[in-house]
Backbone as CSV, one residue per row, in Angstrom:
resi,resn,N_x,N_y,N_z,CA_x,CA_y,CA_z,C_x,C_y,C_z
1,UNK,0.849,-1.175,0.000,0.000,0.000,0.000,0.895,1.238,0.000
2,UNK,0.490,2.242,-1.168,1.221,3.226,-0.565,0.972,4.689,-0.090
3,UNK,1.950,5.309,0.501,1.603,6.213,1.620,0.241,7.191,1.154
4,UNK,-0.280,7.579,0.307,-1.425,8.482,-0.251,-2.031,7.487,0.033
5,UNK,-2.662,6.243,-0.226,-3.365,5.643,0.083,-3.749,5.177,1.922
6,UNK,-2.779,4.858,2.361,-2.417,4.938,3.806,-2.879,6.307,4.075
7,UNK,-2.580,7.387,4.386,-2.888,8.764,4.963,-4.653,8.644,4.366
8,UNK,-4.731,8.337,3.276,-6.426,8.210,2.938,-7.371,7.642,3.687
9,UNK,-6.911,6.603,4.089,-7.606,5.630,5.140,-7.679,6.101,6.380
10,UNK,-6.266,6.346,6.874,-6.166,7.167,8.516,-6.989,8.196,8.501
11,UNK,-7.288,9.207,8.028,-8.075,10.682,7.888,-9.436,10.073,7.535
12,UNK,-9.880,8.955,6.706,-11.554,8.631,7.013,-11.700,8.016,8.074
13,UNK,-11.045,7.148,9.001,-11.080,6.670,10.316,-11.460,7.779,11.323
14,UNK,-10.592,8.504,11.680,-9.931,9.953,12.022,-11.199,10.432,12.547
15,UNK,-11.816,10.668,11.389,-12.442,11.582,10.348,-14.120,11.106,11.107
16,UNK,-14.716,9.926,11.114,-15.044,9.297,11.171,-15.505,8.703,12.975
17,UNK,-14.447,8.655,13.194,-14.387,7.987,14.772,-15.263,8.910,15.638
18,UNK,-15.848,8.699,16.250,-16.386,9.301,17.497,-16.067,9.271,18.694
19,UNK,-14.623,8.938,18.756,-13.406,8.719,20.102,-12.308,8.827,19.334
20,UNK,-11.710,9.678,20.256,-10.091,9.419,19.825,-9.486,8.333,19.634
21,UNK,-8.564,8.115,18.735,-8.135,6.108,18.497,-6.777,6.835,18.612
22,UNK,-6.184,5.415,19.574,-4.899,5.285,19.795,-3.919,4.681,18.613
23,UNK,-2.753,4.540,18.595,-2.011,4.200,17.630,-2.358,2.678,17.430
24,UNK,-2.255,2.291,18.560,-3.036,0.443,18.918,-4.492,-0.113,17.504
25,UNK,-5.240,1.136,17.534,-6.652,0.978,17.191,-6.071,1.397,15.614
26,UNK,-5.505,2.219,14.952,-5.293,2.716,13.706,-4.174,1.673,12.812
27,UNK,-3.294,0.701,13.512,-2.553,-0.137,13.173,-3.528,-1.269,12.612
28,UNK,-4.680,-1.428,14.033,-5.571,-2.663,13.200,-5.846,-2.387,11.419
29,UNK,-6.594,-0.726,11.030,-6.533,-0.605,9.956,-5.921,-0.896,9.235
30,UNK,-4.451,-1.561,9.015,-3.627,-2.013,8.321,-3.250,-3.091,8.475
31,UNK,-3.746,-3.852,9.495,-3.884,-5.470,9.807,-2.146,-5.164,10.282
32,UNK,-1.973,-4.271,11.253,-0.720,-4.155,11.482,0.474,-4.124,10.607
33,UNK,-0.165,-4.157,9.315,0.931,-3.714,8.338,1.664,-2.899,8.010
34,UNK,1.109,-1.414,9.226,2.238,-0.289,9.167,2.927,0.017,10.858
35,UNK,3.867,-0.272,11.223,4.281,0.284,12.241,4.141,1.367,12.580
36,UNK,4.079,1.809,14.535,4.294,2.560,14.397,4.838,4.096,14.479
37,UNK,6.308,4.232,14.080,7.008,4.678,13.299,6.220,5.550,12.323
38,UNK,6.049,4.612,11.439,4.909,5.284,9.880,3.902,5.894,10.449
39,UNK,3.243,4.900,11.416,1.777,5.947,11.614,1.696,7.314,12.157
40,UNK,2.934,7.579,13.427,3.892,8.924,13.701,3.519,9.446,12.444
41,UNK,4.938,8.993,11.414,4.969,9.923,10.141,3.489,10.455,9.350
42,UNK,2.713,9.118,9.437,1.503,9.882,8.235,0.458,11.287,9.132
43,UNK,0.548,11.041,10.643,-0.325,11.797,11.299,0.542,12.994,11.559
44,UNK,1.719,13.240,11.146,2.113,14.478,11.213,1.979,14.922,9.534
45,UNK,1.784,13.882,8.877,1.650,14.797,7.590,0.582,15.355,7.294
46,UNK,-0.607,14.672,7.834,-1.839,14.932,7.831,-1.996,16.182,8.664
47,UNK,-1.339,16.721,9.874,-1.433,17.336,10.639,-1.226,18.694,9.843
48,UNK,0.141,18.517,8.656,0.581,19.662,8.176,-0.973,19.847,6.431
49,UNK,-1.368,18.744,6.378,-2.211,18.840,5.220,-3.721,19.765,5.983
50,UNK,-4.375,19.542,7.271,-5.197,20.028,8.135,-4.645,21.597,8.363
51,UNK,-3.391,22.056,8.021,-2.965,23.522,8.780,-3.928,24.997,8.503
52,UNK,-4.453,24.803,6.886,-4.661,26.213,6.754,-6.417,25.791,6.988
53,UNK,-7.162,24.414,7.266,-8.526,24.597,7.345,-9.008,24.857,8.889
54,UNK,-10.102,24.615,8.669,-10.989,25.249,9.773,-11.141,23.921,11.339
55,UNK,-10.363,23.108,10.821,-10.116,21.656,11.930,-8.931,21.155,11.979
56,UNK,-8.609,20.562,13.017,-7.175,20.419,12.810,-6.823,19.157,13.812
57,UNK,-5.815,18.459,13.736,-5.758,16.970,13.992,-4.982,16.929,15.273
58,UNK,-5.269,16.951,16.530,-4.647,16.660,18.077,-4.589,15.517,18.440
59,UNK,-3.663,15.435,19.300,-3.263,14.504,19.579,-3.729,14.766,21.403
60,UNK,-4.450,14.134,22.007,-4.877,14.192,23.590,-4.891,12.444,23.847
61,UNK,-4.977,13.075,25.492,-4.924,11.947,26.603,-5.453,10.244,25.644
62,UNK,-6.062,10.632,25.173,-6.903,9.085,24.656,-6.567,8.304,23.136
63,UNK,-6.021,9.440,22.354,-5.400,9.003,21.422,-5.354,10.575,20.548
64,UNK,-5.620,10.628,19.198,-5.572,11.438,18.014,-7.066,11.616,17.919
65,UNK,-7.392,12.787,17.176,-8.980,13.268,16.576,-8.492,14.542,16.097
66,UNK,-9.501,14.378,15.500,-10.166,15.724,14.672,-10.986,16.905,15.191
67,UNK,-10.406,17.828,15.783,-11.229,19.172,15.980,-11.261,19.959,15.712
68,UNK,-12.405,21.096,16.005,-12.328,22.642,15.280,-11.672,23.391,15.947
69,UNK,-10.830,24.030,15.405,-9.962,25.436,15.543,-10.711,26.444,16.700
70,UNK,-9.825,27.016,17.769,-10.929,27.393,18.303,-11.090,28.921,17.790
71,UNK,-10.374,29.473,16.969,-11.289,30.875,15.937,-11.868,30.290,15.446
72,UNK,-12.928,29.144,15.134,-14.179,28.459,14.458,-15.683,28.621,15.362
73,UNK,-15.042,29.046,16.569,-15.780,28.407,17.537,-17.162,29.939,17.523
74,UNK,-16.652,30.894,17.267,-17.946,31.825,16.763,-19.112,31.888,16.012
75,UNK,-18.284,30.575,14.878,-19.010,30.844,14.177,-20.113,28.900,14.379
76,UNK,-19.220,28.290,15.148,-19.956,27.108,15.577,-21.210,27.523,15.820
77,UNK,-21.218,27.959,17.384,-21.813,28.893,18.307,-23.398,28.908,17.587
78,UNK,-23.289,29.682,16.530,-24.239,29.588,15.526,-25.611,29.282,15.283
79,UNK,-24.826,27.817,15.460,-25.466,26.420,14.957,-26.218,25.942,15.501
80,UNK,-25.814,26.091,17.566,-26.345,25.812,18.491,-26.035,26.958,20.011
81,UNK,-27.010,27.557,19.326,-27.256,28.387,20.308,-27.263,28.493,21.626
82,UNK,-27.766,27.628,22.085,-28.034,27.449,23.591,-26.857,27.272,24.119
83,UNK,-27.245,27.902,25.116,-25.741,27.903,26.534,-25.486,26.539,27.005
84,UNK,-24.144,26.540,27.056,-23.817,25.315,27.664,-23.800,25.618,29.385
85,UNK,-23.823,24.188,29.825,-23.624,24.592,30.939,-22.604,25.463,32.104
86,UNK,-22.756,26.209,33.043,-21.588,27.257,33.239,-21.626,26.378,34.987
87,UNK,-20.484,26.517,35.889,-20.100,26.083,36.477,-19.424,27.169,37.704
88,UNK,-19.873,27.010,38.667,-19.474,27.900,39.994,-18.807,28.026,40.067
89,UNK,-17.959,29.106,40.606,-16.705,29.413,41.081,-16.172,28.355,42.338
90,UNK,-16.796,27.673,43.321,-16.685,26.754,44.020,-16.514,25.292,43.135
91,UNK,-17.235,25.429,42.398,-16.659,23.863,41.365,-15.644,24.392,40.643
92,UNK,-15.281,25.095,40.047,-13.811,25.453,39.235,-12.917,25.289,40.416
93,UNK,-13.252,25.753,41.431,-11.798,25.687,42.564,-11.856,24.448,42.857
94,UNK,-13.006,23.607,43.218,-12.805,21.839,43.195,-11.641,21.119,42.532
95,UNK,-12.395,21.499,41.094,-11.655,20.723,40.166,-9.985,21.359,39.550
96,UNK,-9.862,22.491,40.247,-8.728,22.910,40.069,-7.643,22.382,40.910
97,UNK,-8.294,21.960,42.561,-7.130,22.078,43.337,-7.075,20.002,43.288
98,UNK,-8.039,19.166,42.481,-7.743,18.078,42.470,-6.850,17.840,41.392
99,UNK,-7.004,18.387,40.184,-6.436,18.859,38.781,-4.657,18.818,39.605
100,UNK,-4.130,19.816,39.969,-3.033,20.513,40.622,-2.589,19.533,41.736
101,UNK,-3.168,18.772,42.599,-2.710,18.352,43.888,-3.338,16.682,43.933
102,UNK,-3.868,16.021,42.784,-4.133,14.670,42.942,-3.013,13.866,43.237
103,UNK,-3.411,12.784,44.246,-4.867,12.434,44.417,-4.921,13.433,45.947
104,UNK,-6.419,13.959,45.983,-6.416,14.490,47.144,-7.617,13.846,47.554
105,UNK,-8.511,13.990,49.429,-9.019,13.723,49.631,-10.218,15.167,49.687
106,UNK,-11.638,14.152,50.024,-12.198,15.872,50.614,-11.697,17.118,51.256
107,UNK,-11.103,15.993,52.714,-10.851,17.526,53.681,-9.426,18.073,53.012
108,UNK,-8.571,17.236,52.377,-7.722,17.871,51.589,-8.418,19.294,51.327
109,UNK,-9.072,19.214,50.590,-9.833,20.039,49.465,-10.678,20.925,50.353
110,UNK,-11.420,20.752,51.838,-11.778,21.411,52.291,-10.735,22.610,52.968
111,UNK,-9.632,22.094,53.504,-8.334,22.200,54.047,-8.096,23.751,52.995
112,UNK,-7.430,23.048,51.628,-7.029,24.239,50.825,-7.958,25.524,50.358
113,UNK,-9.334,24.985,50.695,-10.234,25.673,49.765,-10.466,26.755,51.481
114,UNK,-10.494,26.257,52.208,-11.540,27.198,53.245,-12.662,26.822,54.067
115,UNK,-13.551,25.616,53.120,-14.531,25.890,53.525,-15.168,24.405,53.229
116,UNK,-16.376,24.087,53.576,-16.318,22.696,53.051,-16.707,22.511,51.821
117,UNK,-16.783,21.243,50.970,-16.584,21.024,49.794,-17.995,20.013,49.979
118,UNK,-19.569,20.626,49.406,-20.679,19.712,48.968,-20.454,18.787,48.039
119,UNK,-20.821,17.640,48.550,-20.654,16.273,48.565,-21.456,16.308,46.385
120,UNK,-22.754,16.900,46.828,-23.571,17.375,45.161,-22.147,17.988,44.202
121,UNK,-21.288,18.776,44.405,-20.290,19.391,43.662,-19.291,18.429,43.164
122,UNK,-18.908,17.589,43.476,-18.253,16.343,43.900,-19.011,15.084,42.433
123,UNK,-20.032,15.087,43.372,-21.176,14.427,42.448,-21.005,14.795,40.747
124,UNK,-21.199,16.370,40.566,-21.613,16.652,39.554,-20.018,16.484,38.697
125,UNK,-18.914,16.887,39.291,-17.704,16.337,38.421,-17.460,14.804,38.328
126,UNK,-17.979,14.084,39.234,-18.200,12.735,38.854,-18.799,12.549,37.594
127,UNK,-20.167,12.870,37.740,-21.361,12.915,36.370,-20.624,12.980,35.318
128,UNK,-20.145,13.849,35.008,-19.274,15.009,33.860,-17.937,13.921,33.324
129,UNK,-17.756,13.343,33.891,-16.769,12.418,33.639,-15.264,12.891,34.020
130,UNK,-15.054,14.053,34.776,-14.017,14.968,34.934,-12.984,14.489,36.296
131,UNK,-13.354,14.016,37.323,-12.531,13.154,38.641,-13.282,11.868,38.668
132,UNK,-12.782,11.091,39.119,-13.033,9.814,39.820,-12.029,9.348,40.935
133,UNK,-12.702,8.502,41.948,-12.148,7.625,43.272,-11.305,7.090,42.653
134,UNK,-9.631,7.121,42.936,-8.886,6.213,42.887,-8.475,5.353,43.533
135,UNK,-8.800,5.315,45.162,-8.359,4.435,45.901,-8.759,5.418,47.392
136,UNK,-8.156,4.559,48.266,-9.085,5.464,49.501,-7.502,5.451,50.213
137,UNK,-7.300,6.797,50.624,-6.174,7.055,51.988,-5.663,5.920,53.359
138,UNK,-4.794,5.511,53.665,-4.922,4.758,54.701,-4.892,5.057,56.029
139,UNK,-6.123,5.676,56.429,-6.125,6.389,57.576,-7.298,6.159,58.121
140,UNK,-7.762,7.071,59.284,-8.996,6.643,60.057,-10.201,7.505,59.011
141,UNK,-11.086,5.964,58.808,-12.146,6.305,58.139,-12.081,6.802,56.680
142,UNK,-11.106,5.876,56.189,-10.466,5.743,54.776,-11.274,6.618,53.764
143,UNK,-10.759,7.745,54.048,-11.145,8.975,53.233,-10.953,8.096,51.506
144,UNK,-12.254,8.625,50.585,-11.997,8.769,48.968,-10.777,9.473,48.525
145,UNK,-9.529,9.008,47.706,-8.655,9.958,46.970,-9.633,10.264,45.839
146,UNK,-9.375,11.390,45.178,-10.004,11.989,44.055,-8.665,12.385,42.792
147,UNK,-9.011,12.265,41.811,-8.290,12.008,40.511,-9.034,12.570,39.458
148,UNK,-8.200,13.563,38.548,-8.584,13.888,37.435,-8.544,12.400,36.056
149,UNK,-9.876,12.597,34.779,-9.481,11.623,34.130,-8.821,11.535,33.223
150,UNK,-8.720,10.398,32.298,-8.353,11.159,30.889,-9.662,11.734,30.012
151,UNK,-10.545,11.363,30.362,-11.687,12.380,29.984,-11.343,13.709,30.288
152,UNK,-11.357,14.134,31.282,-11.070,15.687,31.636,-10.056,15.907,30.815
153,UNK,-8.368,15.387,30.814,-7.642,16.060,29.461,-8.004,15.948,28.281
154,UNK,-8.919,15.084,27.685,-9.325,15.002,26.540,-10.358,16.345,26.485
155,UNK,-11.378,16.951,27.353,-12.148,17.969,26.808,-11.262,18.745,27.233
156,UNK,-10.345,18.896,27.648,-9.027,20.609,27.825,-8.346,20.455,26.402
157,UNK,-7.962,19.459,25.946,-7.341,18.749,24.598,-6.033,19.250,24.966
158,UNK,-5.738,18.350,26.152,-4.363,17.905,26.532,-3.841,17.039,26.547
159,UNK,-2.449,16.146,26.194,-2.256,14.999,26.894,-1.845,14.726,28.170
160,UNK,-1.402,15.267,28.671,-0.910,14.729,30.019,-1.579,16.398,30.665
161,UNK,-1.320,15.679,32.065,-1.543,16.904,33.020,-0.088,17.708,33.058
162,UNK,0.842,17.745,32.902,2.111,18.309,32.706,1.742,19.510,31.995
163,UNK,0.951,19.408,30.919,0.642,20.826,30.111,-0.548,21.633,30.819
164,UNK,-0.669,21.357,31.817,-1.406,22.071,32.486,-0.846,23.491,33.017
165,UNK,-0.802,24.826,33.254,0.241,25.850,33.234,0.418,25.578,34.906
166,UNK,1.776,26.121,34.671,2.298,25.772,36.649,2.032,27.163,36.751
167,UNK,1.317,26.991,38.241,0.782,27.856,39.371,1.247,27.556,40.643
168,UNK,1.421,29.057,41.328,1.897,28.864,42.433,0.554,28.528,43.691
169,UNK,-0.130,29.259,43.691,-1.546,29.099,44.389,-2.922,28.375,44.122
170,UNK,-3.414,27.939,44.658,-5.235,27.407,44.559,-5.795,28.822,43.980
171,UNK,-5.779,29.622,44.456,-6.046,31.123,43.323,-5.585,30.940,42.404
172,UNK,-4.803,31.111,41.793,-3.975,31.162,40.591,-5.072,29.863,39.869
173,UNK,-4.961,28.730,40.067,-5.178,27.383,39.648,-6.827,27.526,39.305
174,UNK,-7.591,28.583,40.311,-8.697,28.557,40.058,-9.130,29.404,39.213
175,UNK,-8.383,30.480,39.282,-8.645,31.718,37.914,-8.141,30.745,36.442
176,UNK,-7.337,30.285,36.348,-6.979,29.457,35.372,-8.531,28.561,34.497
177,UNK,-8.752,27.857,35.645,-10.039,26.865,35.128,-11.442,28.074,34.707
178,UNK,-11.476,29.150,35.964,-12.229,30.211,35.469,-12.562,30.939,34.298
179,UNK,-10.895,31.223,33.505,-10.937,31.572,32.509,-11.087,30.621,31.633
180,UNK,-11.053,29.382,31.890,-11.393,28.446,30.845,-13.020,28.217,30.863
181,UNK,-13.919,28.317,31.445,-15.080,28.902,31.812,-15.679,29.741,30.874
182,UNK,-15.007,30.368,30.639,-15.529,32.081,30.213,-15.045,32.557,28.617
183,UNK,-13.595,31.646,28.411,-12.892,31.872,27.395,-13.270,31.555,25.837
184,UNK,-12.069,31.221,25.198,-12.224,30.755,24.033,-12.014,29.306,24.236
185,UNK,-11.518,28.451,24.827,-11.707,27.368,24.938,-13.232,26.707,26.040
186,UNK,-14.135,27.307,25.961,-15.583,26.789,26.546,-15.481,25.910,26.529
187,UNK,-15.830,25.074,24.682,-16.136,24.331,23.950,-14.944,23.142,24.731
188,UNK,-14.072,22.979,25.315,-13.665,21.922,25.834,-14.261,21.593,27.166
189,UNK,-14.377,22.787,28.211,-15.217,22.753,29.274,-16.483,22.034,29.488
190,UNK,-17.123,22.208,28.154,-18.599,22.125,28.725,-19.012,20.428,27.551
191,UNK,-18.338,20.287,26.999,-18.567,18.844,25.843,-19.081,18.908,24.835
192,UNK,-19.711,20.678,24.892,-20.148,20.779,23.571,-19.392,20.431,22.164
193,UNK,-19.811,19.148,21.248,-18.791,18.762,20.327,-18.290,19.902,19.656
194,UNK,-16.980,20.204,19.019,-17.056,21.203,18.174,-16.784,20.612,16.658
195,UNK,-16.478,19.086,16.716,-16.814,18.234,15.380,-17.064,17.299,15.460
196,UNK,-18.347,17.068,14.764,-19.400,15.627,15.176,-18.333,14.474,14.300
């Protein structure tokens, strides 16, 4: 097979998928006939063939996909009007100081935050797919640890938490998620797809 044909196939998969596919999942396409080495190479070529349109090919926590640019995102907006959901300043500092300081426990989190941390707030980043229980503390009354997922870097469209910006404070960490709230990156915040 050769490479135009290969990059043809990867980009309707891609293209196509409704989850990010790992290098694991895009090799099957070739009955493992391309290492990968090659598959590296064709998804950066594709990456440079995606540069001047309106979507463009990332690479996050779960594998590779296809998304919109976020100067697209105005004109998404559009399409679907309705507000996504917006999120408290008490849940941005949640999920900021577990984001920053996992695995932590509640009173961790009550500890840094001030004040206590509703059990419903907790809940609702559960829902969202954004923390989950990783294991429980070994202490009296084996507190829940809490953990960001790879869901959560996948709607920031990060891979690792490393690209997360270093902050010195739970302020800092929470204005951060705030402005991601409010910003041009929403559209990762809230799940609204920005390419079906």
């Amino acid at each position: 097979m050769n490479t135009a044909d290969a990059k043809r196939i990867l980009e309707t998969a891609l293209i196509c998928s409704p989850q990010p596919l790992q290098l694991r999942d895009m090799r099957v396409l070739f009955d493992d006939g391309v290492g990968p080495d090659t598959l590296k190479v064709l998804l950066q070529e594709l990456q440079q063939d995606w540069a001047q349109r309106g979507v463009e090919l990332v690479s996050v926590a779960t594998g590779w996909r296809f998304q919109s640019r976020p100067e697209m995102r105005e004109y998404l907006d559009r399409l679907h009007p309705e507000k996504p959901p917006r999120y408290t300043r008490a849940t941005l500092e949640t999920l900021a100081i577990i984001a920053y300081r996992q695995p932590v426990t509640r009173g961790d989190m009550e500890d840094i935050r001030g004040v206590t941390v509703n059990s419903l707030l907790l809940k609702q980043l559960e829902d969202r797919g954004w923390i989950e229980v990783i294991g429980h503390r070994a202490t009296i009354g084996r507190p829940a640890l809490f953990a960001t997922t790879q869901h959560f870097l996948d709607d920031l469209g990060l891979e690792s938490l490393d690209q997360l910006p270093l902050l010195d404070t739970p302020a800092q960490q929470a204005g951060v998620m705030e402005a991601l709230n409010t910003g041009d990156e929403l559209f990762f915040l809230t799940g609204t797809p920005s390419w079906p």
